[in-house]
N, C-alpha and C positions, 0 to 999 in steps of 0.2 A: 783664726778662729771663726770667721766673719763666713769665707767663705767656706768651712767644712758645716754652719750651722744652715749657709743656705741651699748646698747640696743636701744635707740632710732632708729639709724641708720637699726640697723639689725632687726627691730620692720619694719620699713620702705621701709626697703629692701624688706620682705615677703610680705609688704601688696602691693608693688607696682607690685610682681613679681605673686600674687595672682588674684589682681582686675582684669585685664586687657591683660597682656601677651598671647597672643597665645602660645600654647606649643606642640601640639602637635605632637607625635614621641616619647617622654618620653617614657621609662620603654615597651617599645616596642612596644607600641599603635601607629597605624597610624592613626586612626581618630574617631571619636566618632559615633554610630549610629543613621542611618539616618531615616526621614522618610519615613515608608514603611515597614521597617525590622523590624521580629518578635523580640520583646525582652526578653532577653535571663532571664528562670526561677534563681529564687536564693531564699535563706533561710542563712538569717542571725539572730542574737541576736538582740534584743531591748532592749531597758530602764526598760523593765519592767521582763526584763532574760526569754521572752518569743520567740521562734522563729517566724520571718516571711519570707512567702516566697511570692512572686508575685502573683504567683496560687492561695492562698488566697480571692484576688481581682479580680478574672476573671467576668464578668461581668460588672466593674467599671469603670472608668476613674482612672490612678496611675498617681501621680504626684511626679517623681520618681526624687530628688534632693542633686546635691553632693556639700559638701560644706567642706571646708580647714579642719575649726579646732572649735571646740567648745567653748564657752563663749568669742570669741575673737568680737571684736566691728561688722564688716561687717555681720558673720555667727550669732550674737543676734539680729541684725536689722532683717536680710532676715529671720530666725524665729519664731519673734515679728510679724511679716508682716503675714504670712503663718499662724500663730496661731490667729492670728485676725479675717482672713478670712478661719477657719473653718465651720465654721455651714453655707457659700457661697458654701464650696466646698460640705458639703456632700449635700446640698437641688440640688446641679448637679451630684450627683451619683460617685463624686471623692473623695479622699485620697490623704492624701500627706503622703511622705515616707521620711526623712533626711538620709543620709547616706557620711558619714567621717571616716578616717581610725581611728577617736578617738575609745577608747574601752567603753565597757558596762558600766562601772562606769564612765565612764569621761560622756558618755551622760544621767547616773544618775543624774549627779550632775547639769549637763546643765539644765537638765527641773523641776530637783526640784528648782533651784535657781530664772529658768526664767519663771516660770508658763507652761511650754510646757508641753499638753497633748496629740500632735500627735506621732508617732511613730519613732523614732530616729535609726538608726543601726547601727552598730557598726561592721566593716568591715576592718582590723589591718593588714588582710594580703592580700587585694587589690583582691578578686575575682570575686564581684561584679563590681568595681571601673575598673578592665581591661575587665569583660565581653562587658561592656557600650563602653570601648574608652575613658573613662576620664582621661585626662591627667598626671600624679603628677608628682607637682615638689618638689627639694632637696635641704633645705637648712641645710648646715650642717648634722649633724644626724637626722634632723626632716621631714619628709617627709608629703605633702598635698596634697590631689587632689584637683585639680582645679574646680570653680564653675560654675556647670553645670545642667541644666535640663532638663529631657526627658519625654514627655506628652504620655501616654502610655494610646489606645482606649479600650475599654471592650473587643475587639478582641484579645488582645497581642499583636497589631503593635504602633510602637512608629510613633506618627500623630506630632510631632515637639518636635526641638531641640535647647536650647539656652546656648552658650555661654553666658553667665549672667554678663555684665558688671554693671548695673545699680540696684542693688540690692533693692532700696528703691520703688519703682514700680513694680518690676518684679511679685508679685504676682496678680496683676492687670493683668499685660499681661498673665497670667497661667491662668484666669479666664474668661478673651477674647475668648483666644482660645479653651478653652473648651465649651463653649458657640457658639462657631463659628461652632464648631465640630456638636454639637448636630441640628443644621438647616438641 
């Protein structure tokens, strides 16, 4: 009992210190990029042990989102959401990207479990995750970045950025704006 009360707590502790918290300054990030600023290339692994790098999608709308940790209750809603509203994004010329310092296998496991057929990355040692300004924080040994997203135009300039407290909506607002964008 002892210890499912202090999993609980520390289950609790992460999600409260995940959902919400402003953090940034961590890990020597001052602030997350803004709109306007060209977003920085990268090439990381995917789910499928294929590399992707941004350049890939020049042309496109990138819907470029950083999320804690994989299979945990918040990050399966927000990519239940996002995978729903697939075939919304690509009939707008957009992609979405998931990106968590979980590794290649942990986001195997993720989208074979949860049906996810968009592009996951897997990013362990923070180079994309400090390119952006995303936050992460440290509990214990285990380390998250913070959830965040950067709407990235066909140009390379990231056109909005959200600290993401509301996860069960959000991909509504990523489809606004991208919609907003193309007027």
């Amino acid at each position: 009992m002892r210890k499912l009360v202090l999993s609980l707590v520390v289950a609790g502790g992460v999600a409260a210190g995940l959902c919400g918290m402003k953090a940034y300054g961590f890990g020597g990030v001052d602030s997350p990029l803004q709109p306007g600023a060209t977003a920085p290339n990268f090439s990381l692994p995917s789910q499928t042990d294929s590399m992707v790098s941004l350049k890939d999608y020049k042309g496109k709308y990138v819907v470029l989102y950083f999320y804690p940790k994989d299979q945990t209750t918040g990050c399966t809603i927000e990519a239940h959401n996002f995978e729903r509203d697939t075939a919304k994004y690509a009939a707008l010329n957009a992609v979405v990207l998931g990106v968590s310092l979980d590794t290649v296998e942990s986001h195997k496991t993720f989208c074979s479990k949860d049906g996810l057929n968009f592009k996951l990355l897997a990013d362990p040692e923070h180079k994309v995750i400090d390119a952006y300004g995303v936050p992460v924080a440290t509990m214990g040994t285990n380390q998250y970045a913070k959830r965040d997203t950067f709407l990235i135009g066909p140009d390379g300039k990231v056109l909005k950025f959200w600290e993401v407290k509301a996860i069960q909506g959000h991909s509504d607002e990523v489809l606004a704006a991208i919609q907003d964008a193309k007027k």
